[in-house]
C-alpha positions in Angstrom: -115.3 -51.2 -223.0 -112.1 -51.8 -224.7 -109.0 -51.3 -222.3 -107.4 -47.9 -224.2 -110.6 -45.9 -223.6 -110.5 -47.3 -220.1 -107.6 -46.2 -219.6 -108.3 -42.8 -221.1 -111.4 -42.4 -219.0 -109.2 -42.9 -216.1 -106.3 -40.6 -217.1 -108.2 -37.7 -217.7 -110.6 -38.5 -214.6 -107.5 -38.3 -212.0 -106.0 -35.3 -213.8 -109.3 -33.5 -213.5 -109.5 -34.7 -209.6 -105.8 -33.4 -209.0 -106.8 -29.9 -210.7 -110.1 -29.9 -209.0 -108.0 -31.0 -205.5 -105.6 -28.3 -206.2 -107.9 -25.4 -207.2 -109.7 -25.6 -204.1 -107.1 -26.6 -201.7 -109.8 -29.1 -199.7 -110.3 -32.7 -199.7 -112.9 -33.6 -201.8 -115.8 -35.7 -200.8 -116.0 -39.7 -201.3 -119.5 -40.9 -202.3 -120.8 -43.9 -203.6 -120.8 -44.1 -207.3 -124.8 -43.9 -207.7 -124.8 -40.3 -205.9 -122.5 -39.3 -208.4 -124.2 -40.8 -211.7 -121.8 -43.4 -212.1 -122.5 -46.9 -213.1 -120.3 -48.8 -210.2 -119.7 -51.5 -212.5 -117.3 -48.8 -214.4 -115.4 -48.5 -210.7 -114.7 -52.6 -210.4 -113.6 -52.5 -213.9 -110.9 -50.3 -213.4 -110.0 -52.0 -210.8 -109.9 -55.5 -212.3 -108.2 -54.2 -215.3 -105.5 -52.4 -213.3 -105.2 -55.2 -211.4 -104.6 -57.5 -214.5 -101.6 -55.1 -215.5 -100.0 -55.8 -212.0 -100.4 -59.4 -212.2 -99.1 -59.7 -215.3 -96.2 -58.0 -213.8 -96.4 -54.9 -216.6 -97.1 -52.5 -213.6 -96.1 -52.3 -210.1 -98.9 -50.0 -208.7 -101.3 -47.6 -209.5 -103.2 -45.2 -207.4 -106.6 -44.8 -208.3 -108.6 -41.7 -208.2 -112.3 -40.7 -210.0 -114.2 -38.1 -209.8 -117.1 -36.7 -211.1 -118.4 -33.1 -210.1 -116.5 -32.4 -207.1 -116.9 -35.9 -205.3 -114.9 -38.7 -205.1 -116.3 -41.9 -206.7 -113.1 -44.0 -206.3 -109.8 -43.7 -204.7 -107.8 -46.5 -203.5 -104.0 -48.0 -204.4 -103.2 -51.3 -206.2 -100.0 -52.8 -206.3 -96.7 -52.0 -204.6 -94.4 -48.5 -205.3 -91.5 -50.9 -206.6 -91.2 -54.5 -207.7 -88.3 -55.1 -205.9 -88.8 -53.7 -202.0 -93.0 -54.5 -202.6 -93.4 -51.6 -200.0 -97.3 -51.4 -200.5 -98.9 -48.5 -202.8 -100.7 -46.2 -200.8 -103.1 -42.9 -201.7 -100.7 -40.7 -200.9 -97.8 -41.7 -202.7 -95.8 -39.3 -204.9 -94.5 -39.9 -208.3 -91.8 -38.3 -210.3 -93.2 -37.0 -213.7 -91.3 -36.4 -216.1 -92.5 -34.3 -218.6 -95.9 -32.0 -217.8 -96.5 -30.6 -220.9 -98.4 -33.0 -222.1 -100.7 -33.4 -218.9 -100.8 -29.6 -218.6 -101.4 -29.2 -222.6 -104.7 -31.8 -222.0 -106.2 -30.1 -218.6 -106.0 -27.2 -220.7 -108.1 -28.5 -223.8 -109.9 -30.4 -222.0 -110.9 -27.2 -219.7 -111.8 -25.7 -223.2 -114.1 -28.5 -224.6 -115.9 -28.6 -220.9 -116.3 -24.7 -222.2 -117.5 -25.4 -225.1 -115.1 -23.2 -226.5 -113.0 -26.1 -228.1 -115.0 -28.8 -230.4 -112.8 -31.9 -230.6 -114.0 -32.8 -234.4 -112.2 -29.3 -235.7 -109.3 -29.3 -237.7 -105.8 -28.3 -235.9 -105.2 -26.3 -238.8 -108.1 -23.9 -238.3 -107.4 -23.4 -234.5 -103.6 -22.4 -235.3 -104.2 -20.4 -238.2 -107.3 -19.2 -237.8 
């Protein structure tokens, strides 16, 4: 699987486990990946690609977090919060962000598609206009 849809995969998976997280105010369950229809070759790949970005010094840290229907899959920190004081990246780690609309604008759409009330091969056009 090339890197970019990795990564997409697991940019949209941890903004669906925050929603989901938040929503319900709970802590989700962690299963193995099996009991959850994943493949857990797709978990160590994440992790060795994360990894890679961290040893090649083009991260710091990441946390990791996938879920699929309500269970957790995969959740586990890589790397350190900052280069310079290497204080270990842990789970529970907060991060400034920037700018949500973009995050907010794809939960959103991709809330829709899960729907079915977006279909991600029509035209922009015809969703503004009408």
């Amino acid at each position: 699987m090339h890197s970019s849809t990795l990564w997409s995969r697991c940019t949209r998976s941890a903004v669906i486990l925050f929603l989901a997280a938040s929503r319900c105010g709970a802590a989700l369950p962690i299963v193995p990946c099996a009991d959850a229809g994943f493949d857990p070759r797709l978990t160590s790949q994440v992790e060795s690609t994360l990894q890679t970005l961290i040893d090649d010094r083009k991260r710091a840290g990441f946390v990791v977090a996938v879920a699929r229907h309500g269970k957790i899959v995969q959740l586990q920190a890589l790397g350190n919060k900052d280069i310079t004081s290497k204080a270990p990246m842990t789970v529970d780690t907060i991060f400034r962000i920037y700018s949500m609309s973009k995050p907010i604008t794809s939960a959103a759409a991709m809330i829709l598609y899960d729907q079915g009330k977006l279909n991600l091969d029509t035209p922009v056009e015809k969703i503004l206009f009408g």
